[in-house]
C-alpha positions as CSV (number, residue, x, y, z in Angstrom):
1,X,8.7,9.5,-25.2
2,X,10.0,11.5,-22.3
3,X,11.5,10.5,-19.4
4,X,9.8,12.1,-16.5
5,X,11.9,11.7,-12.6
6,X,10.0,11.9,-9.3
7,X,11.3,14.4,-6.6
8,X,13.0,11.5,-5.0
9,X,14.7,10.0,-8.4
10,X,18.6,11.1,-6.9
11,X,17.8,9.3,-3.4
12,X,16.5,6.3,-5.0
13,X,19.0,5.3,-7.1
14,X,21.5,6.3,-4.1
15,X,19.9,3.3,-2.7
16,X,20.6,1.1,-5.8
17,X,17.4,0.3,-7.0
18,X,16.9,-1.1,-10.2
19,X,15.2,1.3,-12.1
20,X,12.2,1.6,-15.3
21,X,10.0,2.8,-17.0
22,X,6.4,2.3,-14.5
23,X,3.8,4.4,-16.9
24,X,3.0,7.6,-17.0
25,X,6.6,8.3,-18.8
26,X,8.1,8.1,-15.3
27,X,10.9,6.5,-14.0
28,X,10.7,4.7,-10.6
29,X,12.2,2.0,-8.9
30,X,11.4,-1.8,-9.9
31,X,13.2,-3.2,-6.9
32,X,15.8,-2.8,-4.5
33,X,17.1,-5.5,-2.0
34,X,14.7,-7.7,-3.7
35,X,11.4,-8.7,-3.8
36,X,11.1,-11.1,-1.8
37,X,13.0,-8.9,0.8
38,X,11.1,-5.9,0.2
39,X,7.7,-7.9,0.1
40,X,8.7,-9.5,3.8
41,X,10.1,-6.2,5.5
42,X,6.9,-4.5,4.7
43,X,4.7,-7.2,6.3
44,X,7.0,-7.5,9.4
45,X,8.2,-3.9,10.0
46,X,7.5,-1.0,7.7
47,X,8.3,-0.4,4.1
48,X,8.2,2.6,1.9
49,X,7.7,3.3,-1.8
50,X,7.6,6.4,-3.8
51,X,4.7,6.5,-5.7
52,X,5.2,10.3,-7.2
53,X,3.9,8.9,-10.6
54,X,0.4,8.5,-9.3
55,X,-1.7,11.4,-11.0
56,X,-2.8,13.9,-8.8
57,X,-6.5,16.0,-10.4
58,X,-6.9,19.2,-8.6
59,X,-10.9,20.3,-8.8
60,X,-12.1,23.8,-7.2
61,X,-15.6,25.8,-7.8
62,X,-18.8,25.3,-6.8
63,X,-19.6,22.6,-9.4
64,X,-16.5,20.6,-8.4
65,X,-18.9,18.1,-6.4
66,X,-21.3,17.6,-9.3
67,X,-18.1,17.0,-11.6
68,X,-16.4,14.6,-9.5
69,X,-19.7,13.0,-9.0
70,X,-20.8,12.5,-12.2
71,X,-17.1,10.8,-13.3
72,X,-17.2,8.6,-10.3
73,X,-19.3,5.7,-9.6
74,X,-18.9,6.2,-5.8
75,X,-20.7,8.8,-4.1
76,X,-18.8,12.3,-3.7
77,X,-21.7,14.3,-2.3
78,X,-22.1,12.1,0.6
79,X,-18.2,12.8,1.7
80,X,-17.0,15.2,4.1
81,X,-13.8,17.6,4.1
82,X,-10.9,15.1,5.4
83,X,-12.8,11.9,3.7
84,X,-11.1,9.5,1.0
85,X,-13.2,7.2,-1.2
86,X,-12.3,4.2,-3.7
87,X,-14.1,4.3,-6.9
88,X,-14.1,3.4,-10.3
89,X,-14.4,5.4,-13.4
90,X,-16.3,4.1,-16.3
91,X,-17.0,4.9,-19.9
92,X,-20.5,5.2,-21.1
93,X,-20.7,1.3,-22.0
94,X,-19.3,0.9,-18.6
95,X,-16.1,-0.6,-19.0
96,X,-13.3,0.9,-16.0
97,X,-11.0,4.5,-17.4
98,X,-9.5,3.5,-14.3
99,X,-9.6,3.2,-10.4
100,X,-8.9,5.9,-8.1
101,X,-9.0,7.2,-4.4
102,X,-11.1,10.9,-4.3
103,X,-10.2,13.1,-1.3
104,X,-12.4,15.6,-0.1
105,X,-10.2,18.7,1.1
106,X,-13.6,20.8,1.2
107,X,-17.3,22.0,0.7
108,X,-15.7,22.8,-3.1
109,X,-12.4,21.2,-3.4
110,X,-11.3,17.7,-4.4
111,X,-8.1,15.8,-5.7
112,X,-8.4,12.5,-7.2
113,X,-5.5,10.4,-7.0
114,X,-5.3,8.5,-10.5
115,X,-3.1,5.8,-12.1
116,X,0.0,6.9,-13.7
117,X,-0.7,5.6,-16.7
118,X,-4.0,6.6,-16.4
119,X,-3.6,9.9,-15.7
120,X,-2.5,10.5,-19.3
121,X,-6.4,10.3,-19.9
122,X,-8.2,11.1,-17.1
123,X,-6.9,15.0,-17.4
124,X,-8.8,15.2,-20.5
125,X,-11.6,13.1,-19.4
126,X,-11.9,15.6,-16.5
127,X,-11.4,18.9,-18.7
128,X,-14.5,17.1,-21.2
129,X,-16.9,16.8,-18.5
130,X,-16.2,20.1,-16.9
131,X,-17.3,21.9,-19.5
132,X,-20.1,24.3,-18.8
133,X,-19.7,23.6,-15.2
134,X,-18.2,26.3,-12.9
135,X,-15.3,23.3,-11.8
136,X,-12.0,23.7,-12.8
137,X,-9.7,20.8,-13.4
138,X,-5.5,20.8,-12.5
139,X,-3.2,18.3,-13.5
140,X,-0.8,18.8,-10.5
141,X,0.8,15.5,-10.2
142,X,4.1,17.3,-10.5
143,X,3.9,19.2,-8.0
144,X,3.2,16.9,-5.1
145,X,5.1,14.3,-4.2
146,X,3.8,11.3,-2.6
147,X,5.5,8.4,-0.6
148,X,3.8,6.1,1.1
149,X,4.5,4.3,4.2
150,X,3.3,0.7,4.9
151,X,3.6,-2.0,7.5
152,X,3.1,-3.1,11.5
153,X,5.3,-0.3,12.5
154,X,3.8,2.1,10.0
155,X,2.1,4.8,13.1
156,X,5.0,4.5,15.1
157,X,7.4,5.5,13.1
158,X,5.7,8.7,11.6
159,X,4.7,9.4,15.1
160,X,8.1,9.7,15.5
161,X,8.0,12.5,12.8
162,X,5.1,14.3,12.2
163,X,3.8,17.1,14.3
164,X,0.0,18.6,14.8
165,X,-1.7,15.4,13.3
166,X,-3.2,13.0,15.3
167,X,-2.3,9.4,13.9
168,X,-3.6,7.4,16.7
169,X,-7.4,8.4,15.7
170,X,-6.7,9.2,12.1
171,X,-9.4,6.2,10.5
172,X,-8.5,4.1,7.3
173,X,-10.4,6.3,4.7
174,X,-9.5,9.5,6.0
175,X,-6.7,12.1,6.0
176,X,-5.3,14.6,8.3
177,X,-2.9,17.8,7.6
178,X,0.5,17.1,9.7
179,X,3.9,18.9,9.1
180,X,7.4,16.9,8.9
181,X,10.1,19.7,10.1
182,X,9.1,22.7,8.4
183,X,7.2,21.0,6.0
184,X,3.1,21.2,5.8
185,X,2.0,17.9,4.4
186,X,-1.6,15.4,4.1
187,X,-1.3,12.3,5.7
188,X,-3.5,9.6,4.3
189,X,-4.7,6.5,6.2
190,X,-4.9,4.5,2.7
191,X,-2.3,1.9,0.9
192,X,-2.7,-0.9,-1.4
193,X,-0.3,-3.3,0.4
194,X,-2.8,-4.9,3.1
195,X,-1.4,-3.6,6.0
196,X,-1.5,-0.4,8.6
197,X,-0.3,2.4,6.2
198,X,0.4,6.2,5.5
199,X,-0.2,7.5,2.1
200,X,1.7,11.8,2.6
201,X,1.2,14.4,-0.1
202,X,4.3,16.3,0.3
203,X,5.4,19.9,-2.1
204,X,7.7,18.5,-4.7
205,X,10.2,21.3,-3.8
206,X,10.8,20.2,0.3
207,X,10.6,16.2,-0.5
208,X,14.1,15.4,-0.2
209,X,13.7,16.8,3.7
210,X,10.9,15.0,4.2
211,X,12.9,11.8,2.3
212,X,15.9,11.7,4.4
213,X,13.9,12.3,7.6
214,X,12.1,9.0,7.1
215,X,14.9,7.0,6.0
216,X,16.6,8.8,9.1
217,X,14.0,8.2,11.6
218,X,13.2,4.4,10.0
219,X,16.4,3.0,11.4
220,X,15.3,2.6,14.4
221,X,11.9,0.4,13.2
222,X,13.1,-1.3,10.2
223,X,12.1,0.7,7.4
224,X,13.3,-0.4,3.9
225,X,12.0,0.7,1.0
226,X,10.1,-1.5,-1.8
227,X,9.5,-1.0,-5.8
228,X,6.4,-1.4,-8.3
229,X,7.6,-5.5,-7.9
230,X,7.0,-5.8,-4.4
231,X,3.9,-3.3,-4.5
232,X,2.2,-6.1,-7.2
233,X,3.4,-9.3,-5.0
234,X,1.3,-7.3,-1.3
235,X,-1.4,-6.9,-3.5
236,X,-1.9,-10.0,-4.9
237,X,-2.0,-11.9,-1.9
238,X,-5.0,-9.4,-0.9
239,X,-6.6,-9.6,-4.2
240,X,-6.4,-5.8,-5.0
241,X,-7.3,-6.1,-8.4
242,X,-4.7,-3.5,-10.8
243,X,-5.8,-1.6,-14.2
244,X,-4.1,-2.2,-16.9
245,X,-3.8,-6.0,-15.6
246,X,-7.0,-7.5,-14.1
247,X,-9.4,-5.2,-15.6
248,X,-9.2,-2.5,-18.6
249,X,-12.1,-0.4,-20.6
250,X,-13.2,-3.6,-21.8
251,X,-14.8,-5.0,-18.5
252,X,-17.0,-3.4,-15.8
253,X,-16.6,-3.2,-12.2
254,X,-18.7,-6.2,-11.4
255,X,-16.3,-8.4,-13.7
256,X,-13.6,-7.5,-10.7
257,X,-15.6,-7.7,-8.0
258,X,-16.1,-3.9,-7.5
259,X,-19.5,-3.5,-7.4
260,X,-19.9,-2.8,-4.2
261,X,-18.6,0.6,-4.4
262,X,-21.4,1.5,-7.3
263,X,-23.9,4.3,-5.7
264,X,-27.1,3.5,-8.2
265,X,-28.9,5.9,-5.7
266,X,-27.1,9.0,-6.2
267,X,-28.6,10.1,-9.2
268,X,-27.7,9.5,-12.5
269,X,-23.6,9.2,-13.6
270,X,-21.4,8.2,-16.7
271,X,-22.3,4.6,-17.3
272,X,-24.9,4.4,-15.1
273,X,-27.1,2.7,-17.6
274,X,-24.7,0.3,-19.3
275,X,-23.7,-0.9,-15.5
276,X,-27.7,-1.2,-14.0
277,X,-28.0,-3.6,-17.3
278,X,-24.9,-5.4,-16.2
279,X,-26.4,-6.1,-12.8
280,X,-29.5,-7.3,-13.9
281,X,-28.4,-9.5,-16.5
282,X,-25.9,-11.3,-14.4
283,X,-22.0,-12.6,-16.1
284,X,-20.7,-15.6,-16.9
285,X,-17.8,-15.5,-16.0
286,X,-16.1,-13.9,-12.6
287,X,-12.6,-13.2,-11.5
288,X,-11.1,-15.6,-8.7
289,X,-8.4,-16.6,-7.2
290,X,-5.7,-19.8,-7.7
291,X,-3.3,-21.4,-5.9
292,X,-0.6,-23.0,-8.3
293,X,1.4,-26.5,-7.6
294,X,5.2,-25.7,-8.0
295,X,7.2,-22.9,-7.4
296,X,7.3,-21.3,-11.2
297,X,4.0,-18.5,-11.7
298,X,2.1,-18.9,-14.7
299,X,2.5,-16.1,-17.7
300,X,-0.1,-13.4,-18.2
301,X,-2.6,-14.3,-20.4
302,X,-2.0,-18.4,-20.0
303,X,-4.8,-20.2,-20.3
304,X,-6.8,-21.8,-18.2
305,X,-8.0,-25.2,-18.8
306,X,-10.5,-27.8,-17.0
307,X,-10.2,-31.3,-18.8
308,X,-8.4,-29.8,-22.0
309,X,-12.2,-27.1,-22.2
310,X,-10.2,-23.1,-22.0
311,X,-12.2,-21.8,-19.3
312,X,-10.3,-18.7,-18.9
313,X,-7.5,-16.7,-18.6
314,X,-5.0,-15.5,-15.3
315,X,-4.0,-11.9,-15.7
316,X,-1.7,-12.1,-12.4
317,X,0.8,-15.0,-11.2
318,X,3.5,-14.2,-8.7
319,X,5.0,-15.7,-5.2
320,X,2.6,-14.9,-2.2
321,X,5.8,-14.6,-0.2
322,X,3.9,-14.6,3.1
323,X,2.2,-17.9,2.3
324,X,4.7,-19.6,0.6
325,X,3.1,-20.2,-2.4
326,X,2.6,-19.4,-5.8
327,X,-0.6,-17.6,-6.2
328,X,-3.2,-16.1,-9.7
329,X,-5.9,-14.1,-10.1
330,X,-7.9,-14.9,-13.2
331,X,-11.1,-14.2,-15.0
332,X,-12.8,-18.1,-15.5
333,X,-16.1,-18.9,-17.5
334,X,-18.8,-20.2,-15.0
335,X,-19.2,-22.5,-13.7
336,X,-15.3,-23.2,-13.3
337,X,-14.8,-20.6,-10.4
338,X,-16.5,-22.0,-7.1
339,X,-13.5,-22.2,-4.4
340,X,-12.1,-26.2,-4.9
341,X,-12.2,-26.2,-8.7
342,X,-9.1,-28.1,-10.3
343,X,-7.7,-26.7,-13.3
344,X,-4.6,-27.1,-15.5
345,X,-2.3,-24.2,-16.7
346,X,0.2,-24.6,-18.9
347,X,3.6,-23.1,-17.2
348,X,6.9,-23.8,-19.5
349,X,5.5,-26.2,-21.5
350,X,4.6,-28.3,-18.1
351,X,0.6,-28.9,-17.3
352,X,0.2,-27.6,-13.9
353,X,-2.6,-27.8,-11.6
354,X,-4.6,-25.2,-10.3
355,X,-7.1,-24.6,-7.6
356,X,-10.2,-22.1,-7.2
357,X,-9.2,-20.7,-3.7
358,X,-10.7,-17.9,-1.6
359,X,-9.6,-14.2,-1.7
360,X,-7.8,-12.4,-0.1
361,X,-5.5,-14.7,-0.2
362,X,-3.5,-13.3,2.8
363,X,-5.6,-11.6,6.1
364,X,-8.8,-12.4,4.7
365,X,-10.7,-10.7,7.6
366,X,-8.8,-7.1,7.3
367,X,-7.2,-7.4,11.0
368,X,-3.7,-6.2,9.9
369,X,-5.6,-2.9,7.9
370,X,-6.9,-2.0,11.0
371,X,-3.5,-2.1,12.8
């Protein structure tokens, strides 16, 4: 398969990252100073990771709302130019393509911001759908570049940098056009970390200027920059469930607690059906939170036991570096998942408890998002 490089590959491994393969065919970096480092810095100060590998869907023409709409399970028509929305995408049955953010740039133009994985089937997905509508559909994730900046000290720093945008009254969920230098650029209040963040949208061809003026600037607030590792350990501890690990095509939005972004209203949408069965039947099963005892996390996929029964399965154990402990997310059969629940998982060959516990696990009430 080829190997794809972001416009920031050269200054990365400058850095001495450790780099991989991250999906999409790209190459990115898995980790730098370390995670626990990286994870800390970010909480504390301001971190900042390339995510170039995210897939970027340009959609023009008068239809482009009705498109995006009918892919989404959010609502598109209620957005305005400058507005972002989370959504999921579904199949027919309902089960999740993927999870995206959808940014309004006007009355006829959108851009969803994909997985990068993902995006490997959401271009064609798009392209299906689009047919015999008067929308047109670009895959233009190579073009853009897209770092984003995360962390306490997140505003100040690009306040330090960017010119004509506003960042003191730029609102999470909504974007702004800034310029860095001589370069034009969206700034994006949005991040999957937990904290005060910056998603920019930067031309592939001026992102090294942009690069070294953050890593110039960021001296002087404690900027270090974090890989795909540290990225998965923020998000754990708020409980941000990840495609391709907590849910996949073959569970719906409501299996991950997403159903809250589901617009039933809006008129009628792919999976709409499949998903209003879904709510009226009700699960069985629901995905929660754990705390584990010890200091190793359990493998994806363990098992989940209460008195010997499986009851589940954790898709996600890592260090909540924050907290100090180890923390999982896992889908568990009811009526195993009410918040105090002992369980077992077998880590190593060594049973080891583990406890139903609220999520987020870390800033439960948002305070730190709002910076």
């Amino acid at each position: 398969m080829a190997e794809r490089r972001s416009p920031f590959y050269s200054s990365i491994v400058g850095l001495g990252a450790t780099m991989g393969r991250v999906g999409g065919d790209f190459i990115s970096a898995k980790t730098y100073s370390g995670i626990a480092d990286e994870h800390l810095n970010t909480r504390r100060n301001v971190g900042v990771q390339d995510l170039s590998t995210m897939g970027k869907m340009d959609i023009k023409g008068p239809d482009a709302e009705a498109l995006v709409n009918y892919v989404i399970v959010n609502d598109a028509a209620a957005m305005k130019p400058g507005q972002v929305r989370y959504s999921t995408v579904c199949r027919e049955d309902g089960g999740i393509m993927d999870d995206l953010t959808v940014f309004r740039l006007a009355p006829e133009h959108f851009m969803l911001v994909t997985g990068s994985v993902n995006r490997l089937k959401m271009l064609p997905w798009l392209l299906h759908h689009a047919q015999g509508r008067k929308a047109y559909v670009t895959d233009i994730t190579a073009a853009i570049a897209f770092p984003t900046i995360q962390g306490p000290r997140s505003r100040d720093l690009l306040k330090a940098l960017v010119a004509e945008a506003d960042l003191d009254r730029l609102k999470r969920w909504s974007f702004a056009s800034g310029r860095i230098g001589e370069t034009k650029i969206l700034i994006s209040r949005t991040g999957v970390t937990g904290e005060l963040g910056f998603e920019l949208f930067v031309p592939a061809d001026e992102a090294i200027s942009v690069w070294n003026a953050l890593m110039t600037a960021g001296r002087d607030f404690g900027l270090k920059p974090y890989g795909v590792l540290a990225m998965f350990t923020l998000g754990l501890e708020k409980a941000y469930p990840a495609h391709g690990i907590d849910m996949d095509e073959s569970r719906t939005p409501f299996h991950v607690g997403l159903d809250r972004w589901i617009k039933f209203d809006k008129g009628d949408f792919v999976g709409r059906e499949a998903l209003l069965k879904v709510r009226d039947k009700g699960l069985d099963e629901q995905w929660v939170g754990l705390i584990l005892d010890g200091d190793r996390p359990a493998a994806t996929d363990a098992r989940v036991l209460a008195d010997g029964e499986d009851v589940g399965i954790v898709t996600y154990a890592d260090h909540g570096y924050s907290l100090g402990k180890v923390l999982a997310t896992a889908h568990l059969r009811l009526p195993f998942t009410a918040v105090g629940t002992e369980l077992g998982i077998d880590i190593d060959g060594k049973p080891t408890r583990a406890v139903v516990a609220p999520i987020p696990f870390f800033d439960p009430e948002g305070v730190r998002l709002r910076g």
